[in-house]
N, C-alpha and C positions, 0 to 999 in steps of 0.2 A: 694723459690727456689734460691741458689747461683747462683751469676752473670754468671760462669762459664760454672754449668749444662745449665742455659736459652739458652749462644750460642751453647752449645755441640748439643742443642734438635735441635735448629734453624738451624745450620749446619748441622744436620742428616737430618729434614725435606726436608731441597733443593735438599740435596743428591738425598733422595729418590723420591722427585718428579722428578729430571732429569733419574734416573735409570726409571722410570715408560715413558717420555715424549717419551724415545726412539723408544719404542716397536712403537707408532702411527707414528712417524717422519721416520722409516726403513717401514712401512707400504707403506711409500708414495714413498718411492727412492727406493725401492726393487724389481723388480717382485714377485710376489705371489709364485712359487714355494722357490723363494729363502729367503722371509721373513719366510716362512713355518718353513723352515730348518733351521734358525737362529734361532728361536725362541723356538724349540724345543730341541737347542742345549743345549741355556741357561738355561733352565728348567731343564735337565741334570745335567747340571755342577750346577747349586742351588740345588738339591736334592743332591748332589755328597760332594759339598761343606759343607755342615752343621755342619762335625766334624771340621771347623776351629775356631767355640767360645769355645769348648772344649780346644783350642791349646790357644786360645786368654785367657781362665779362668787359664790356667796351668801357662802360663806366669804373670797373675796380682798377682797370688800368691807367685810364686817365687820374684817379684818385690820387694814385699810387703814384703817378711818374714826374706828376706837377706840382709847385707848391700850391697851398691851399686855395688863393685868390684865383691866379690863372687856370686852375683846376676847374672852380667854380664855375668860370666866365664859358670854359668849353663845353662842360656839361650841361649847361643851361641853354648853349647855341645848337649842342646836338639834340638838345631836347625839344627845344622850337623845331630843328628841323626836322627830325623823327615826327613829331606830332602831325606838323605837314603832311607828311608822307604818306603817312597810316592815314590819315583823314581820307587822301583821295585815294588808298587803298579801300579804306570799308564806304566810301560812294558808289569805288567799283563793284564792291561784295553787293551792295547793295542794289547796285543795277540790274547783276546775274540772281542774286540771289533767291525771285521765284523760282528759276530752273532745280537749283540746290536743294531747295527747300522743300520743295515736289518730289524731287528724288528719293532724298531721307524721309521723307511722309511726315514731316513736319507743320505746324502751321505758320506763313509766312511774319504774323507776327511780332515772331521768334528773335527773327532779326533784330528787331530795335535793341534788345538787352543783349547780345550777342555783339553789336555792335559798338555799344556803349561798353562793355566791361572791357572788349579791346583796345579803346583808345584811353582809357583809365587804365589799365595794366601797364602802360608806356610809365608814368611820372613814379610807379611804384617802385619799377624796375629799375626807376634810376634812382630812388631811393634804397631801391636796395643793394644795389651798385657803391652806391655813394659810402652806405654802413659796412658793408663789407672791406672793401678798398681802405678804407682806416683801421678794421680789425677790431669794428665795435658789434662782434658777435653776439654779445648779449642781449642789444638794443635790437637788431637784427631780429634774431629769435622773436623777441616782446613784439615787435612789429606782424613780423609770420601767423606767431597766436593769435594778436587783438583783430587781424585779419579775418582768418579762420573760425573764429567766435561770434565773433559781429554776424559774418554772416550767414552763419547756422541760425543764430538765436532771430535774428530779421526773418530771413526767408523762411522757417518753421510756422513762427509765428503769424505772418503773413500767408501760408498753404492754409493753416489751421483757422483762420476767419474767414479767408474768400473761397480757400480749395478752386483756385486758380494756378496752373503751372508758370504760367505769364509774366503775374504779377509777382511769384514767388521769388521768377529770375530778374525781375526788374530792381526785387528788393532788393536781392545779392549786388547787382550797381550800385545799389543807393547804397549797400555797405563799405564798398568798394571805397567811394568818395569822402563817406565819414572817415575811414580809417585813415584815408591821407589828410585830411584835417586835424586826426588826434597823433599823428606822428607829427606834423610842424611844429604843431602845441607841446608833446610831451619830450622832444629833440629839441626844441627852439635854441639850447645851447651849442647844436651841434653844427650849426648855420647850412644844413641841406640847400639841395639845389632849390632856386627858386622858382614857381610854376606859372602864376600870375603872369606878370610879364615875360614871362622867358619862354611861354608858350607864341607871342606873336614878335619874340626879339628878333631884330635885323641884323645880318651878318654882315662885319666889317669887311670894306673891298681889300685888306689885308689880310682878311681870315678866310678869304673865302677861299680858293685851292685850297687849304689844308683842310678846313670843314665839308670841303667838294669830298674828298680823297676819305676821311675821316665816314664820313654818310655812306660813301659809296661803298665802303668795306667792311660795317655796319649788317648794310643791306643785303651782301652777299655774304657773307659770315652767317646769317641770321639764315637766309635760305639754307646756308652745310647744315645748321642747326635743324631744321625742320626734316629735312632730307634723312636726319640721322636717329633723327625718333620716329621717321615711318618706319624704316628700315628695321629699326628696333626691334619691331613685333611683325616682321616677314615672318618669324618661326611660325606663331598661330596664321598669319593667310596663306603661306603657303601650305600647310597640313592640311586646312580647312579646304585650300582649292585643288587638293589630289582626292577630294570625294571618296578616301578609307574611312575604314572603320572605327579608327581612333580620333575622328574629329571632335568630339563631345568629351572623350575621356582627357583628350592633347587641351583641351580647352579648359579644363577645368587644373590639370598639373602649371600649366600656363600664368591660369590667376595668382596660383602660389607660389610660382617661381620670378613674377612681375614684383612680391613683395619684397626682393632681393636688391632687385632696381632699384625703388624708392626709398629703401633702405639706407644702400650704397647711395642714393645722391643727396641723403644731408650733409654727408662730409665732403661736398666738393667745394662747398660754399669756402669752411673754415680752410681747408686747402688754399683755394685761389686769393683768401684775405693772407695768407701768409710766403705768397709770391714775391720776390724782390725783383722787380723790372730792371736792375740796374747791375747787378751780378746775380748772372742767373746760374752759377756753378752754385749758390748758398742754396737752392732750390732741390737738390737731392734730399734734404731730408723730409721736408713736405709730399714729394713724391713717394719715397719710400712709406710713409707714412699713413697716406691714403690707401698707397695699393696693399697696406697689410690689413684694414679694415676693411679693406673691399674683399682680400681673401677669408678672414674672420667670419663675414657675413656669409659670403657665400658658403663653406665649409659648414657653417652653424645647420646653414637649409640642408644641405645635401646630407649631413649626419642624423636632422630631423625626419627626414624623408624616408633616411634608410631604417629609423629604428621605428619610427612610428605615423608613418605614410600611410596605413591603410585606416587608422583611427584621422588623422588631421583629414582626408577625403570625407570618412564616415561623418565628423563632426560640421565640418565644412558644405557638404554638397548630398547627401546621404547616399552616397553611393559606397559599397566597398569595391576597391580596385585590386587586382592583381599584385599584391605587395612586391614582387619582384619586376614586372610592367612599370611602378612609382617610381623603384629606386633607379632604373635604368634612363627612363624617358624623363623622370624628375632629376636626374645629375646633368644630364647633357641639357635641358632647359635652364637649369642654373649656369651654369658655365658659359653658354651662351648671351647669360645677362652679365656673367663678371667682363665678360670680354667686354660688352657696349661701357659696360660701369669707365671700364683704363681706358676706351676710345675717350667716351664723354668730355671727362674729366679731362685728355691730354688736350684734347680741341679747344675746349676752353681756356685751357693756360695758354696754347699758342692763340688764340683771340684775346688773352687780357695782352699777350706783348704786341697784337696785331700783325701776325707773322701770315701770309696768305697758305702756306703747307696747311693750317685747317681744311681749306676747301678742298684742297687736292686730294690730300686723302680719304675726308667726308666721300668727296666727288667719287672715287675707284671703289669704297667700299661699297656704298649707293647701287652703281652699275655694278658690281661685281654680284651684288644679292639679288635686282634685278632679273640680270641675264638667269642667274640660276632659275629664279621662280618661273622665270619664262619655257624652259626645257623641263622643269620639272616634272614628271611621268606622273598621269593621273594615276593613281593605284599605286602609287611608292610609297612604300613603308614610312612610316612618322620616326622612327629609328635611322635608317637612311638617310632621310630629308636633315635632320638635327646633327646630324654627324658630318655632314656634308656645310650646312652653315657652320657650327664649330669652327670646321676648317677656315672657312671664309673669314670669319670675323677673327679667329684664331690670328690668322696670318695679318690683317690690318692690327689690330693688337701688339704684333711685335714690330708692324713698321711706326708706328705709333711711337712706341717705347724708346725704336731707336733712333727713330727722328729729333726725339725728346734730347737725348742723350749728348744725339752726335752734334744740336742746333744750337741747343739752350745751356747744356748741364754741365759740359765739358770746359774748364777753366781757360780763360781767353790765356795764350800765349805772351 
């Protein structure tokens, strides 16, 4: 592993364990109604958010494909227009948004900072596009963390004087914003895209079909993306809506086999910054690369699970479970996430070259998990059900692979 990726991982790790420390530290400075509603906020705006690797993939390719000026100039037009978009996107949110908001038993004025942290997540994403796309993992990382930090240390701080949920996630904006101020500042040599003006730039009547074509695929790329992180966690809604007996136990193997996920998706980043859009037969090693860390990880869980499942429950959830119940329903839960791990990741490299086969297959696997949860037999076994996805995702996994192979990887004649 380059010195580079090691801090990139290391720097995503901390990240994500302060993104995780928060949720128990707002437990303890919150009241209860109001951690409720924080927390269900942010689960929102994470499912909401998920087309931003799509905007993040669009940008490493543009990085990658252009020289630097012209690189610049598209990044900053797609970023004015994305900006557009998503604006009258969350006016829309914002119009539905009682119903929403009613739904989830939220309080409606949720939305503002729910609002605002989406149309801030855009310039970040293209910042983080932009760092990656050069293969400056390091700075990447540093960005991820000073993110992550900021705004734990805000929004704590902020619960713990008002013990307001509101204001805590309004803070988390206002970190939001700082951190893209101290990344101009502390990059300033690295001439990132520009936001100021490039958020109301006009598109040249020369640019415009390719930025038409450019946005438009964007837009629909970014829906396969969303589409593929519900689908994600069909395994926990569909166990939970066959109303058996293992809903509580499937849920709690679930949380720990989710950590395999997150795991697996720091290394797509380093992956995708080591893409070459221009001979993509060089692009097997990268591949192979990934998907032996994505086996690694996975492999680490299921050997964990098997030797010491009934302690990692105990300490975790205080329940003890069935030790051989962990190792059974805990191996096909992980296998099920190495499977989305190699979809992920392959979607994403066919979205940094812009290749539309992303949605296609997003698109079948979607419907294909779908339809299942649809016929799924109330009272089916949580063994059953998991075996039956395996299959499913199993089989997109190897057209995945070979699409990969037969589109990208295979030396031009």
């Amino acid at each position: 592993m380059k010195k580079s990726v090691f801090i990139f991982v290391l720097l995503s790790a901390i990240a994500s364990a302060v993104n995780y420390a928060a949720y128990p530290v707002l437990a303890r400075l919150l009241p209860a109604g109001q951690y409720i509603d924080i927390t269900v906020s942010l689960s929102l705006l994470t499912q909401m958010s998920t087309f931003l690797s799509s905007i993040i993939a669009i940008t490493i390719g543009l990085s990658k494909s252009e020289e630097h000026d012209k690189a610049q100039s598209k990044i900053e037009t797609l970023q004015s227009m994305l900006f557009k978009l998503f604006l009258a996107v969350t006016v829309a949110f914002l119009i539905v948004s009682p119903m929403i908001m009613s739904h989830i038993h939220v309080p409606l004025q949720f939305v503002l900072p729910i609002s605002l942290m989406m149309l801030v997540s855009i310039p970040i994403a293209i910042i983080s596009g932009s760092l990656t796309g050069r293969g400056l993992m390091v700075k990447l990382g540093i960005l991820t963390a000073t993110s992550a930090t900021l705004q734990f240390a805000v929004a704590t701080t902020v619960a713990l004087i008002t013990n307001s949920g509101l204001l805590a996630m309004l803070s988390m904006a206002t970190a939001q914003i700082i951190t893209i101020f101290i990344a101009y500042h502390i990059f300033r040599a690295e001439q990132l895209p520009k936001i100021g003006e490039a958020i109301w730039k006009r598109t040249l009547i020369s640019e415009k079909k390719y930025m038409a074509r450019l946005v438009t695929y964007t837009f629909i790329s970014s829906l396969a993306i969303m589409a593929l992180n519900l689908v994600q966690i069909a395994d926990l809604l569909i166990v939970q809506a066959a109303n058996n007996n293992d809903a509580k136990f499937y849920t709690d193997i679930y949380v720990i086999s989710r950590i395999v996920f997150f795991a697996g998706m720091i290394f797509i980043w380093p992956f995708l910054s080591e893409i070459n859009t221009t001979h993509h037969h060089l692009n097997r090693k990268p591949v192979l690369k990934v998907s032996a860390y994505f086996a690694v990880i996975s492999l680490g869980a299921i050997l964990g699970l098997y030797l010491f499942g009934n302690y990692i429950t105990q300490l975790l959830f205080g329940i003890n479970y069935n030790l051989g119940d962990i190792r059974t329903i805990g191996a096909l839960s992980v296998l099920y996430k190495l499977s989305f791990l190699l979809i992920t990741a392959i979607m994403l490299y066919f979205i940094v070259l812009r290749d539309y086969i992303a949605t296609w297959i997003t698109g079948g696997l979607t419907a294909a998990i779908i339809v299942f949860g649809l016929i799924a037999r109330d009272g089916a076994s949580t063994y059953s059900i998991l075996v039956t996805l395996n299959i499913i995702a199993g089989i997109f996994a190897m057209i995945s692979i070979i699409s990969l192979l037969t589109r990208h990887i295979r030396p031009k004649a």
